[in-house]
KOLZARO-342149 format. One line per 8 residues: for each residue x, y, z of N, C-alpha, C, CB. Coordinates in pm, whole numbers. Each point is the difference from the previous one (the first is absolute). Glycine has a CB too. Layout:
N
X:Y:Z:X:Y:Z:X:Y:Z:X:Y:Z  ...
This chain:
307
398:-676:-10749:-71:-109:68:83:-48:118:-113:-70:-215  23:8:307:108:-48:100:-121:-41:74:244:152:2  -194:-284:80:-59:-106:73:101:-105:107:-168:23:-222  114:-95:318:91:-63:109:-34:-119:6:30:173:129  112:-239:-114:19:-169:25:-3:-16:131:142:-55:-183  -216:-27:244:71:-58:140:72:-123:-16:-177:91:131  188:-143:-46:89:-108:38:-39:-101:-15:78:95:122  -245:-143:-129:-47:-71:-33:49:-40:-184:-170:80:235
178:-1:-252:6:-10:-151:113:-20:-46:-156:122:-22  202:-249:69:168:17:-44:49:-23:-187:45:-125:290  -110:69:-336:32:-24:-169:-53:145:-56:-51:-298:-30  -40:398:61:39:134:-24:109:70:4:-158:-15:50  176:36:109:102:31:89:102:-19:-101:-92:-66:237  150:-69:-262:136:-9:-47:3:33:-126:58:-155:142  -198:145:-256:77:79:-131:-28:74:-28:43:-104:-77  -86:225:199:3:158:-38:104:34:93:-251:63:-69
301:-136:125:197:57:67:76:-45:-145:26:-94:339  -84:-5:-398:119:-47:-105:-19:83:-83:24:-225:15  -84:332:-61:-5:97:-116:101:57:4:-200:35:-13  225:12:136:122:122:80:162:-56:-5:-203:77:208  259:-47:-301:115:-72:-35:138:22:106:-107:23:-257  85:10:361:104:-3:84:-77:-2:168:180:142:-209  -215:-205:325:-52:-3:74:75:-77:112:-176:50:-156  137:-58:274:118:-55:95:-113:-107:72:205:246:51
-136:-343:18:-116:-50:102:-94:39:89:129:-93:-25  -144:245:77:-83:69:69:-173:3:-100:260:153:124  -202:-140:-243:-129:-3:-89:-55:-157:-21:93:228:-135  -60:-325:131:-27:-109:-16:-139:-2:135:284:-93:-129  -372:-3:66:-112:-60:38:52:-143:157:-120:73:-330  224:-105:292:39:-100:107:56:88:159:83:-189:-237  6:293:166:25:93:120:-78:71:64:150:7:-83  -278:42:10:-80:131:58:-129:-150:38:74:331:-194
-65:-440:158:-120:-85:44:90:-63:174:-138:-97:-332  280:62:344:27:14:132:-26:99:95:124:-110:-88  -92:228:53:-18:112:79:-127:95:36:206:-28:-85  -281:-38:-39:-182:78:125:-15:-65:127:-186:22:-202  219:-157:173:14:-70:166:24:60:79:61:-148:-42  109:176:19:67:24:113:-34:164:46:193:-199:-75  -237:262:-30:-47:134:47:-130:-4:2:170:117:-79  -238:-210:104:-164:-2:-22:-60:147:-37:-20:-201:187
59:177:-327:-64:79:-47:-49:-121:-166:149:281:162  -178:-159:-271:-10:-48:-143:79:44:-66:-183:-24:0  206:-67:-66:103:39:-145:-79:-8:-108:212:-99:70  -179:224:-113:-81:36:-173:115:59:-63:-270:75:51  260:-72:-218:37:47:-102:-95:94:-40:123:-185:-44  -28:307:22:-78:111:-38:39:-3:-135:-17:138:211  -40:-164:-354:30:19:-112:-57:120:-65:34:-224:10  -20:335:-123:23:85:-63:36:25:-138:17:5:192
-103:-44:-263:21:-31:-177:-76:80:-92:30:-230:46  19:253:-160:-16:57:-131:69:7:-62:-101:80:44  2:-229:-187:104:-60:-65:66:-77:64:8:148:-111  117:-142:17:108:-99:46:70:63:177:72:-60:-327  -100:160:322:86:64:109:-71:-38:123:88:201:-135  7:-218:215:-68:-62:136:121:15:137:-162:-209:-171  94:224:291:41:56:113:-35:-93:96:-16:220:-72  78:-317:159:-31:-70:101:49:13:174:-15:-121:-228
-67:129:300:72:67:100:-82:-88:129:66:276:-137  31:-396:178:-75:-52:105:-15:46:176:61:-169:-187  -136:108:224:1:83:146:-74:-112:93:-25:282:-96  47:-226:242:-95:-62:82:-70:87:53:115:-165:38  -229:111:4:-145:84:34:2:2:139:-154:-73:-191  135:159:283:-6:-68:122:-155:76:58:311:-48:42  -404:-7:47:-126:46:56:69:115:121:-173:-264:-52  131:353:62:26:139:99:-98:81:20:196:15:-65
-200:88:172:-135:48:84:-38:96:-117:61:-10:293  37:54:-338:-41:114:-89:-12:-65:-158:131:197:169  -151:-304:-173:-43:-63:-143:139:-61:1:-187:175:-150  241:-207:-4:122:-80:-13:156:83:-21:-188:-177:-106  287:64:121:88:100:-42:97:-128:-48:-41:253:172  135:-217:-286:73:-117:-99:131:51:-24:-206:-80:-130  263:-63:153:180:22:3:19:-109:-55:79:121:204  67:-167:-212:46:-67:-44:143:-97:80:-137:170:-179
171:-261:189:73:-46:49:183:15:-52:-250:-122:53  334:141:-12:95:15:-48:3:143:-145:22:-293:117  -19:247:-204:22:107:-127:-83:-52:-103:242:66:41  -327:54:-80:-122:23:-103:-30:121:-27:-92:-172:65  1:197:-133:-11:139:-88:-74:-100:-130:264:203:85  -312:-54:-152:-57:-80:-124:87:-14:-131:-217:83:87  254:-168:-155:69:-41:-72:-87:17:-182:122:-159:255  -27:165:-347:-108:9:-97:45:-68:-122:-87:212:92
66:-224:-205:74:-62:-115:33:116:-120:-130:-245:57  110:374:8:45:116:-90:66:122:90:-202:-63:-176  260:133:161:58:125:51:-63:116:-74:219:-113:56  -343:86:-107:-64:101:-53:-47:111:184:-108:-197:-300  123:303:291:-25:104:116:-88:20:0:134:88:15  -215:-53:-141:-134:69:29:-81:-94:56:10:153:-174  -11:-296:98:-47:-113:74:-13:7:159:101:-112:-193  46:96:193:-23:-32:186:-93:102:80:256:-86:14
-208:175:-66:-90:143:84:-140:-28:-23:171:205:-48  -188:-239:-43:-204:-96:-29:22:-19:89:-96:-127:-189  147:-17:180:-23:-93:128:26:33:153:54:-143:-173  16:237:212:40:100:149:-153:81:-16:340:60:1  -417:-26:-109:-131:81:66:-153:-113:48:94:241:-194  -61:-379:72:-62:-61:27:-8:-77:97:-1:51:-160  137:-74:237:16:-38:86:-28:45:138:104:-64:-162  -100:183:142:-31:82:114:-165:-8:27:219:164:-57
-337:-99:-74:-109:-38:38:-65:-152:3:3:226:-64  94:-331:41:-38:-122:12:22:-27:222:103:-79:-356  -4:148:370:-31:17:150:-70:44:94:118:-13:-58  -132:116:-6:-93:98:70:-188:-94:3:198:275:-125  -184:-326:-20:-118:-53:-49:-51:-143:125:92:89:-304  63:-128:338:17:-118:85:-10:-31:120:93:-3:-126  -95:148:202:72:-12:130:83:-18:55:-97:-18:-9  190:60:-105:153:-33:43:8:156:50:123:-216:-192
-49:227:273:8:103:58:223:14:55:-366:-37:80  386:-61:-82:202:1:-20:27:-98:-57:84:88:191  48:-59:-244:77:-35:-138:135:-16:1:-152:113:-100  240:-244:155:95:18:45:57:-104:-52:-55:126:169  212:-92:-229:101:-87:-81:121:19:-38:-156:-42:-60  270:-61:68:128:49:14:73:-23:-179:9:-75:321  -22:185:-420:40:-14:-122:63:-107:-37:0:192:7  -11:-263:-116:139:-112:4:81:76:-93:-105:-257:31
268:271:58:117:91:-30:39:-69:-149:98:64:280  -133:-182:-368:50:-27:-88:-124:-5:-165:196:-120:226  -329:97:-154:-61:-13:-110:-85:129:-34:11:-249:42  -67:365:100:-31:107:-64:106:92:11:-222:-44:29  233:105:-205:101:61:-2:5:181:44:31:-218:-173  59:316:172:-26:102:23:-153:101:-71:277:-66:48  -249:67:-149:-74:41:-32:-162:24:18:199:-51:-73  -208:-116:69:-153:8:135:-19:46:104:-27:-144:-43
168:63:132:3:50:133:-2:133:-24:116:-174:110  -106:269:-207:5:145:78:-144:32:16:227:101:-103  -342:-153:31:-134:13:6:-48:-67:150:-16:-4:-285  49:-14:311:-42:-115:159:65:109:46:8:-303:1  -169:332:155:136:90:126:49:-129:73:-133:272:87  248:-252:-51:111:-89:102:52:78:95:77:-141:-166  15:58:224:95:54:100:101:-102:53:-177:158:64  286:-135:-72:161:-53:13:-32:-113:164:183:302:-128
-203:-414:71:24:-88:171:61:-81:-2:-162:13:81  276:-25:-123:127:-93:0:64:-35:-125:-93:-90:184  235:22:-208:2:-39:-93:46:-204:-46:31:316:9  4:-294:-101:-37:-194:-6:142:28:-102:-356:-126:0  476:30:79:105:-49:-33:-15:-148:-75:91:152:192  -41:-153:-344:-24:-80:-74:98:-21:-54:-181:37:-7  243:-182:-80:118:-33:-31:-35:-33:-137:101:-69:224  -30:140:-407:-68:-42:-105:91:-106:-18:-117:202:-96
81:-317:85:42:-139:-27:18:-4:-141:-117:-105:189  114:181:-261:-12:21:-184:153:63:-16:-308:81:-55  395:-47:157:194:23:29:53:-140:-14:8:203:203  66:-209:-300:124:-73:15:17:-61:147:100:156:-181  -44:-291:208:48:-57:142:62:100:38:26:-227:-26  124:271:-76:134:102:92:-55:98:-9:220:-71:-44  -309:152:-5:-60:150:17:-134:-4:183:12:39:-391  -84:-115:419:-36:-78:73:85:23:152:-73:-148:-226
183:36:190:102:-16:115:84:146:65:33:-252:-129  -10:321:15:95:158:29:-123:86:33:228:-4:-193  -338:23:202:-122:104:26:-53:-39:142:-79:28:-263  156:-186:312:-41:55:147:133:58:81:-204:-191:16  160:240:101:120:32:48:135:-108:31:-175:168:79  255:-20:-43:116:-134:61:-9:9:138:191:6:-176  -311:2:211:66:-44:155:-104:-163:9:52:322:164  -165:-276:-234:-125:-101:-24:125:-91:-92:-304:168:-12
359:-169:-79:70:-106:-90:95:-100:150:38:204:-299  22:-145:326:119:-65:168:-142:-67:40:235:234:133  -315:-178:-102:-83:-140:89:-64:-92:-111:-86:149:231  86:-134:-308:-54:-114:-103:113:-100:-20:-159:165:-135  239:-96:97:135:-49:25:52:-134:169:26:304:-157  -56:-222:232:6:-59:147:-95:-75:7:89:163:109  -170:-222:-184:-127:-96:20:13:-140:-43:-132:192:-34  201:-231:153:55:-174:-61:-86:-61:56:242:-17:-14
-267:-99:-67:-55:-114:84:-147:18:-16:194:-16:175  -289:120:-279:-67:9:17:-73:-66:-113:74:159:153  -213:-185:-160:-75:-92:-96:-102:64:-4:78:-205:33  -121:276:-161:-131:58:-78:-105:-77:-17:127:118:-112  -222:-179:127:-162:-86:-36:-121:62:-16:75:-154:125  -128:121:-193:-191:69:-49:-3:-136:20:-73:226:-211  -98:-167:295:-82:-121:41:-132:22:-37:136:-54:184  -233:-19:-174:-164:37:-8:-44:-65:141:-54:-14:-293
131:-57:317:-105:-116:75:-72:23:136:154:-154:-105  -220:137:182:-51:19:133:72:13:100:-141:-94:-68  217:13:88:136:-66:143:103:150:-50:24:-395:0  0:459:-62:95:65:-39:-55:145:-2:108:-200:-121  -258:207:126:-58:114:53:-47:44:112:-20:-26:-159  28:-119:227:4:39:167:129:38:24:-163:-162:85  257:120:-170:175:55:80:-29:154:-15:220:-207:-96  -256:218:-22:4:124:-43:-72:132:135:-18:-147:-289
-114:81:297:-91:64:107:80:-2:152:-232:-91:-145  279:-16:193:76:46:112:129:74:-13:-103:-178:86  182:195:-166:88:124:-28:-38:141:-56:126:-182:-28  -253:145:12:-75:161:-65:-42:46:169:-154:-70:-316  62:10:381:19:15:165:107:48:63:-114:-160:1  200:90:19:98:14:89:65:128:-77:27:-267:102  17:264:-230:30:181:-49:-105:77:41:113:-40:-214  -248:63:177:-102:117:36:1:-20:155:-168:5:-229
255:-66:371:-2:20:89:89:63:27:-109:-132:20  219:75:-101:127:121:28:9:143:-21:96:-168:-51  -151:202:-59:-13:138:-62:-99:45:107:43:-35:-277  -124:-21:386:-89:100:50:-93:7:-66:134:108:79  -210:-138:-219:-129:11:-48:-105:31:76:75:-128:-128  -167:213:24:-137:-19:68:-67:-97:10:-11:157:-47  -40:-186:187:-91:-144:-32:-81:-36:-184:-75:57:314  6:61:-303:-43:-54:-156:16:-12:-104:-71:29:63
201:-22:-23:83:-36:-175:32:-120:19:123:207:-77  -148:-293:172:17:-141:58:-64:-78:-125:-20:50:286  39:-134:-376:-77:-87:-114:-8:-146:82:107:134:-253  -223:-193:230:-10:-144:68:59:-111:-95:-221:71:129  227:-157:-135:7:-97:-88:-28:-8:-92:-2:-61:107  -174:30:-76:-121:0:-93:2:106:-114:-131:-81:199  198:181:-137:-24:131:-89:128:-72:-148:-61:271:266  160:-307:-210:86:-6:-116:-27:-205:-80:224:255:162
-303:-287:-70:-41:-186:-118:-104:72:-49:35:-276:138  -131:375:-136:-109:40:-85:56:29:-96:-140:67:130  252:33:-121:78:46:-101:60:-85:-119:35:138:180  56:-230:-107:78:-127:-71:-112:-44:-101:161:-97:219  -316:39:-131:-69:-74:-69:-75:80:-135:-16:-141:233  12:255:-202:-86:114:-111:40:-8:-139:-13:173:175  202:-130:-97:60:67:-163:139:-96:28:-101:328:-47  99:-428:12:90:-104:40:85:-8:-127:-159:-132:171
151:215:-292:64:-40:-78:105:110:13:-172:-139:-130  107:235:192:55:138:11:114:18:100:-224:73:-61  238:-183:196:3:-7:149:101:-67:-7:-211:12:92  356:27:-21:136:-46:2:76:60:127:-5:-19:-264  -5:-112:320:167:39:147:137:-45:-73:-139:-98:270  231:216:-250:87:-25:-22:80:7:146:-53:59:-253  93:-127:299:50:-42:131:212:-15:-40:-319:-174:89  359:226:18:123:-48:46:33:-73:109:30:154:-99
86:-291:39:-23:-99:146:188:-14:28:-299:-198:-71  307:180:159:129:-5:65:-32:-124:83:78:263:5  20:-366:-41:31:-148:63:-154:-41:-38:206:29:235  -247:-1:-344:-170:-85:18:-62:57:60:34:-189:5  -55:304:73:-72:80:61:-55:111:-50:106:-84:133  -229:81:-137:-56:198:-68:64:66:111:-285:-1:-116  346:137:59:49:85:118:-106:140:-88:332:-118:110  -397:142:-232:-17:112:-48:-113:-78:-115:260:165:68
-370:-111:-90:-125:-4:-49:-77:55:-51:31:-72:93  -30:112:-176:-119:126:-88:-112:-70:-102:215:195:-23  -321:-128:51:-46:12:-150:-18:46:-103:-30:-52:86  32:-18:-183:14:80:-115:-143:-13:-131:298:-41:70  -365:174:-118:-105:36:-90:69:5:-108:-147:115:133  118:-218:-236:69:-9:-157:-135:0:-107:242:-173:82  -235:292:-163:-72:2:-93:111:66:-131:-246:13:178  261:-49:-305:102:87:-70:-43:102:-52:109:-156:-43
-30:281:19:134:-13:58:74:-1:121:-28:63:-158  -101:-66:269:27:16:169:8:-70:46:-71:116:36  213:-97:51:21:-87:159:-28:83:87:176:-142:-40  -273:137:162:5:62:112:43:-52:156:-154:93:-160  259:-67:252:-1:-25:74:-74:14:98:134:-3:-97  -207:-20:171:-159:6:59:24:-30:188:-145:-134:-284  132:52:317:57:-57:141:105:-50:54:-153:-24:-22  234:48:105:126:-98:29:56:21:131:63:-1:-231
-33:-141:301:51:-18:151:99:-58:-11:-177:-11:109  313:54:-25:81:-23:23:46:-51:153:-10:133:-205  157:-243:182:12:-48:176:116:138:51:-17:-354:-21  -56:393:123:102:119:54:122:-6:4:-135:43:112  207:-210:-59:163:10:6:-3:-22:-105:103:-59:187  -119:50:-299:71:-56:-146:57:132:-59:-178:-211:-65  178:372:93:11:112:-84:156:-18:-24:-210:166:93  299:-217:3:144:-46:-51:62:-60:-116:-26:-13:183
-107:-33:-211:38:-121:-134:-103:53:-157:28:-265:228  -79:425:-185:-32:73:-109:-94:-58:-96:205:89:35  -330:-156:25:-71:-111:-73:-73:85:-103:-31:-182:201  -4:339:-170:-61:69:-85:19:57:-130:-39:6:180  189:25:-147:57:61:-127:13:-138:-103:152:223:137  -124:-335:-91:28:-109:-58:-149:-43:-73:213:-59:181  -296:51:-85:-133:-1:-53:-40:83:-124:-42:-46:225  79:194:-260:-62:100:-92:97:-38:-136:-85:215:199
212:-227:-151:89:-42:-126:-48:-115:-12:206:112:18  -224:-213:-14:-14:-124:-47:-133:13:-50:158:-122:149  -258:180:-90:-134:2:-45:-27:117:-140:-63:-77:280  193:151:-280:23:91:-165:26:-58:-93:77:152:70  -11:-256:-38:80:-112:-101:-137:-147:4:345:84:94  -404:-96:-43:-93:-125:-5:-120:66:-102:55:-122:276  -78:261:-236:-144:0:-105:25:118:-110:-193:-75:207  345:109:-235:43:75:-133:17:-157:-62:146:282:66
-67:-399:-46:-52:-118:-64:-130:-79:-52:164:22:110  -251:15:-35:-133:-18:-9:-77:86:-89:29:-76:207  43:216:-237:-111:59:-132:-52:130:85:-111:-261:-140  128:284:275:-41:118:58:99:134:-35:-106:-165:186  18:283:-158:82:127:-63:66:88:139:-191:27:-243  43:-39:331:26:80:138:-17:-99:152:-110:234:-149  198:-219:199:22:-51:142:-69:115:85:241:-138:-43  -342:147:121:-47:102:64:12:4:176:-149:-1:-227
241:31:267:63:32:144:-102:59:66:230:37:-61  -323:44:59:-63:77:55:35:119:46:-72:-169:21  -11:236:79:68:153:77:68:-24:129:-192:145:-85  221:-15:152:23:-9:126:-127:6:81:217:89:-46  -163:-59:190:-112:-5:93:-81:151:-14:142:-183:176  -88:282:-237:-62:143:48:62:86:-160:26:-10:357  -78:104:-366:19:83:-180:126:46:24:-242:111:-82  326:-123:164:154:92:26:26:-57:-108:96:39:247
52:6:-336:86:-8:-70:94:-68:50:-66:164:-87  91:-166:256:101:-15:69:-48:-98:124:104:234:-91  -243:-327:25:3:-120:57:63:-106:-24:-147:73:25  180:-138:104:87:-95:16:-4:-107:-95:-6:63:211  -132:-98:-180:-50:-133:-118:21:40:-87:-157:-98:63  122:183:-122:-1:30:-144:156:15:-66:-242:125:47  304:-66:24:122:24:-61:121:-146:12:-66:290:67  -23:-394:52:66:-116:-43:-6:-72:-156:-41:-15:247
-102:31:-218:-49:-49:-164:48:52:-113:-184:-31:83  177:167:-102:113:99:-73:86:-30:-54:-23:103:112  134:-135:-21:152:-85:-4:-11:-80:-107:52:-19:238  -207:-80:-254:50:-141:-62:-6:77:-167:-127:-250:203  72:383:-214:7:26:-144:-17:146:-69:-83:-229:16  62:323:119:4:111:-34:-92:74:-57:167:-71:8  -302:16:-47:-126:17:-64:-133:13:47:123:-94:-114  -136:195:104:-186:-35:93:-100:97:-105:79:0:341
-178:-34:-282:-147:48:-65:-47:118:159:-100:-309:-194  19:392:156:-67:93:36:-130:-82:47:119:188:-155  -183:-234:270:-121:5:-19:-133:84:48:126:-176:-30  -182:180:-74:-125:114:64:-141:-90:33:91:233:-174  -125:-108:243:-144:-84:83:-135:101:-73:139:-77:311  -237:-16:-371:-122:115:-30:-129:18:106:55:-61:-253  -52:109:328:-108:0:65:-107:139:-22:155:-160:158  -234:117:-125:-145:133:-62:-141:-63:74:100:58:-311
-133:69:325:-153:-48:73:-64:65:-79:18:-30:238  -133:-37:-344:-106:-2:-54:-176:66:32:192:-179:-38  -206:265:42:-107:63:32:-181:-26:-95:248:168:81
């Protein structure tokens, strides 16, 4: 059997995600109900059951010349409450003529590197598009401290004078927004990776329980600003602007250590750094992030066009 939630339906929505005993905020009804907005499209739950066994796999819908086509924002895939195989493969045929049946015509989504495990993934076609540097906060403080480097330890080290803060509030997300600017001007960005304001108080206001700046201030001043996506066991680092002269005073490295130690106190397992800019091995970004722990995830992309 199998049938779809929209968004409208949020007291569905949330206790057929709650069946699924391990799930991240991408599946939640509050996240995928922000983001049809912003991708004007729809968010539905694709569910998949018999019996107790059940398969949930949310998505957004979007309208296109050639009928529809559904992705997902950040990391999704369908998630299930069994590792039974034969199961899933049901659900990969039913799924397929539930598209075809639909007008879905493409099918596009970036695995999540922690909740579907290999074994599925080998049933999904993919393909290698970066990877996602993550810190397990479930290490000891001194196991932690010796797994980043030593050249990254000297500037953590060299970071005086500096002051760690999480904020929610409005006034502190405009700081945030004009140092997210003034960085995406420096790097050269593409205009449209430009985010407005609006785009990130929709955010705040959506999933506000979820929604955390952790800011570094020097003399009372933000010099460094991110946001941060908390669902457990996940921290994700998500957005962040920095003041160009401040890189002397190493606000970043200071920022990731302090922010390993603020939410391994808090009950979190993974600190999630993100990728680099491009799939090299021997990107820059990435191998900064690297440093702080030596660990990354593989991530794959599923895309398929539906006939």
């Amino acid at each position: 059997m199998h049938f779809t939630i929209t968004s409208k339906e949020r007291e569905e929505w949330d206790r057929t995600v709650g069946k699924v005993p391990k799930i991240d905020i991408f599946y939640t009804w509050k996240y995928m109900n922000l983001f049809e907005f912003i991708h004007n499209s729809k968010a539905e739950l694709f569910v998949y059951q018999n019996g107790k066994k059940l398969i949930i796999y949310p998505y957004f819908k979007a309208k296109t010349r050639n009928g529809y086509k559904i992705f997902v924002d950040r990391y999704g895939g369908p998630l299930s409450n069994t590792k039974n195989l034969l199961f899933f493969r049901d659900f990969l045929k039913r799924f397929n003529s539930f598209c075809s049946e639909s007008g879905i015509w493409e099918e596009k989504y970036k695995l999540h590197p922690f909740l579907i495990d290999d074994v599925i993934a080998a049933e999904i076609k993919t393909r290698l598009i970066g990877r996602m540097v993550y810190i397990n906060l479930e290490k000891n403080q001194k196991t932690l401290w010796y797994n980043i480097s030593k050249s990254h330890r000297r500037c953590i080290k060299k970071a005086k004078g500096l002051e760690i803060k999480t904020s929610n509030g409005p006034e502190d997300l405009k700081i945030f927004h004009r140092l997210y600017i003034k960085t995406m001007k420096s790097v050269n960005a593409d205009k449209k990776y430009f985010l407005p304001l609006n785009y990130f108080k929709k955010m705040r206001t959506k999933v506000k329980e979820y929604f955390e700046l952790v800011n570094v201030l020097h003399k009372d001043h933000t010099i460094l600003s991110s946001i941060i996506l908390k669902f457990k066991p996940f921290v994700y680092f998500c957005y962040g602007g920095q003041e160009r002269d401040s890189s002397a005073l190493h606000p970043k490295h200071f920022q990731i250590f302090n922010s390993m130690l603020l939410y391994k106190r808090q009950g979190y397992s993974y600190l999630i750094l993100g990728s680099g800019r491009t799939v090299s091995i021997d990107d820059s970004l990435f191998n900064f992030k690297l440093r702080f722990s030596g660990t990354y995830k593989n991530v794959y992309q599923h895309k398929v066009s539906h006939n």
